[in-house]
C-alpha positions in Angstrom: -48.4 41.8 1.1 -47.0 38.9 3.3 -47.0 35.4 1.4 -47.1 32.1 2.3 -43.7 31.6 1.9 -42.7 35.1 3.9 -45.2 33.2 7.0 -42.6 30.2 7.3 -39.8 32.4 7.2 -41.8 34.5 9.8 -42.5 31.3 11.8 -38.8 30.3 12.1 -37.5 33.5 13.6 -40.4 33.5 16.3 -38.8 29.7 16.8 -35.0 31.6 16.9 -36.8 33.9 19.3 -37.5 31.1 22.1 -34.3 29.7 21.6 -32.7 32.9 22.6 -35.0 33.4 25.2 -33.5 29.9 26.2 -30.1 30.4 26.2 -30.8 33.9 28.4 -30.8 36.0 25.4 -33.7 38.7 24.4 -35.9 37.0 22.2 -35.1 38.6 18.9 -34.6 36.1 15.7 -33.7 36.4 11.7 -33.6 34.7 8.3 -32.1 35.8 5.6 -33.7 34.5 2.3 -33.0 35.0 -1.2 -35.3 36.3 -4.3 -36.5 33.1 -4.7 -37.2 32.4 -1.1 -34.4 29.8 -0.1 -32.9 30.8 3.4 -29.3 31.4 3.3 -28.7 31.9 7.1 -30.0 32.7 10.3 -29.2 34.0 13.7 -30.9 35.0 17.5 -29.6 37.9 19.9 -26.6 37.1 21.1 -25.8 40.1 23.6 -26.0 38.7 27.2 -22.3 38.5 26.9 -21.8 42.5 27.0 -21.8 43.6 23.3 -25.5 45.2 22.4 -24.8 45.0 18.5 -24.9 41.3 18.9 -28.5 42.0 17.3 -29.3 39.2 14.4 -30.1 41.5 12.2 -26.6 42.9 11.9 -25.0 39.6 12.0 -27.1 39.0 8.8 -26.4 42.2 7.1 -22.4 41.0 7.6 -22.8 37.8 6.4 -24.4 38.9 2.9 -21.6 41.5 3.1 -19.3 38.8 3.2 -21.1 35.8 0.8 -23.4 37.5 -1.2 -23.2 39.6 -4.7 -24.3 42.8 -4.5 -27.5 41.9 -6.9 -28.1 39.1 -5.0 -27.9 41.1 -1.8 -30.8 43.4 -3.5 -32.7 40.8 -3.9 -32.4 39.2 -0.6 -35.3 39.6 2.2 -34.3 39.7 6.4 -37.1 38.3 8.0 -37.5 38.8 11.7 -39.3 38.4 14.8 -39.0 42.4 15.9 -38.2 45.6 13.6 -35.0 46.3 13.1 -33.3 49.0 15.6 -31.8 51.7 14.1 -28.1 50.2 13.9 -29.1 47.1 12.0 -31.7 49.3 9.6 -28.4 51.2 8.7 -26.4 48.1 8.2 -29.5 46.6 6.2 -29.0 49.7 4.1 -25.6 50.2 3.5 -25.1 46.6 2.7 -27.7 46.9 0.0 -29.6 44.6 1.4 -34.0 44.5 -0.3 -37.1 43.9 2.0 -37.4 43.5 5.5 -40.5 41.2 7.2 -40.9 41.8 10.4 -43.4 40.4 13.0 -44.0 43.3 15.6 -42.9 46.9 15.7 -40.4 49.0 17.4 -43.8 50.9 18.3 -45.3 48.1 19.8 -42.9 46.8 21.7 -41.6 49.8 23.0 -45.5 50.4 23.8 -45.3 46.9 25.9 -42.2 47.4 27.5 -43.4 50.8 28.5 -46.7 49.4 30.0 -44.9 46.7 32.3 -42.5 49.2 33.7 -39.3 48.5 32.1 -36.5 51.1 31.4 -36.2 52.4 28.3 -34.0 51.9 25.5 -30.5 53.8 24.9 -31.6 54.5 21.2 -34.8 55.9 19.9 -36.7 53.1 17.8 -36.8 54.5 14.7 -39.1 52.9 12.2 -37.5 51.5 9.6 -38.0 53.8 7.0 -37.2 57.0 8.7 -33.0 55.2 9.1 -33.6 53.6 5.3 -35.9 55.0 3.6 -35.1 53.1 0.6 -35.4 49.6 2.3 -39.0 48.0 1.5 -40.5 46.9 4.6 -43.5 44.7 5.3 -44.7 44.4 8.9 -46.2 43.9 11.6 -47.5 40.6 11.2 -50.6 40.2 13.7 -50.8 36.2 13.5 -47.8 35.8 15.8 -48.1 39.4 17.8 -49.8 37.5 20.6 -46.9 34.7 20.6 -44.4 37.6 20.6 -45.6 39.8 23.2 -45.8 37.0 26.0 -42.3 35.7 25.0 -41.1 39.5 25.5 -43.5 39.6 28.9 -41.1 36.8 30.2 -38.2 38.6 28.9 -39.3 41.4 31.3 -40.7 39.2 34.4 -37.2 37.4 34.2 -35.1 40.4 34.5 
């Protein structure tokens, strides 16, 4: 069940998602909350510079590594605007990390990215729960799917 709250955090990392569309990144964006809802941090791709595990999920997954209690952590949700890959489920899940939000699929946007022609992937996209099958998830969220897919559209169109 997605909640109000959980559409605000939603909203916010399709808002991270333009602005790393705008500084030339792919347009992937994340908030991490606590129990309670509060957001603690948040982060867009940063990988145009050459390292591919710039992915915001990870950066997240390090930060309540690095700031977070291990109950707390538990607790915690990572919203974002695309399911996680497989290399930030795994951090997700070794960090200890609870729920995960997301607003479209590997499976759909591998589905897109497919239809316009673009290469494929160097990792399999995994769903979430086949790399942490522990880890709640909650996802896809159709109300910003359109918003999403022509954001990744441009992605693709801009090379």
């Amino acid at each position: 069940m997605v909640t109000e709250a959980d559409m605000r955090h939603l909203r916010r990392c399709v808002e991270l998602a333009h602005e790393a569309f705008d500084k030339g990144e792919e347009p992937f964006g994340s908030v991490l909350a606590t129990a309670d809802g509060t957001k603690l941090a948040e982060d867009h791709n940063r990988t145009s510079g050459g390292d591919q595990t710039l992915h915001p999920e990870f950066e997240l997954a390090r930060w309540a590594a690095n700031n977070m209690t291990p109950q707390d952590r538990a607790g915690a949700t990572v919203y974002t605007s695309g399911e996680h890959c497989p290399m930030c489920s795994a951090a997700h899940a070794w960090v200890g990390l609870g729920r995960i939000v997301y607003v479209v699929s590997a499976a759909q946007l591998t589905g897109w990215r497919d239809g316009w022609g673009a290469p494929s992937a160097p990792v399999r996209p995994y769903p979430i729960q086949e790399v942490a099958p522990g880890v709640i998830v909650g996802g896809p969220v159709p109300q910003f799917e359109d918003e999403m897919k022509a954001l990744h559209r441009r992605t693709f169109e801009r090379g």
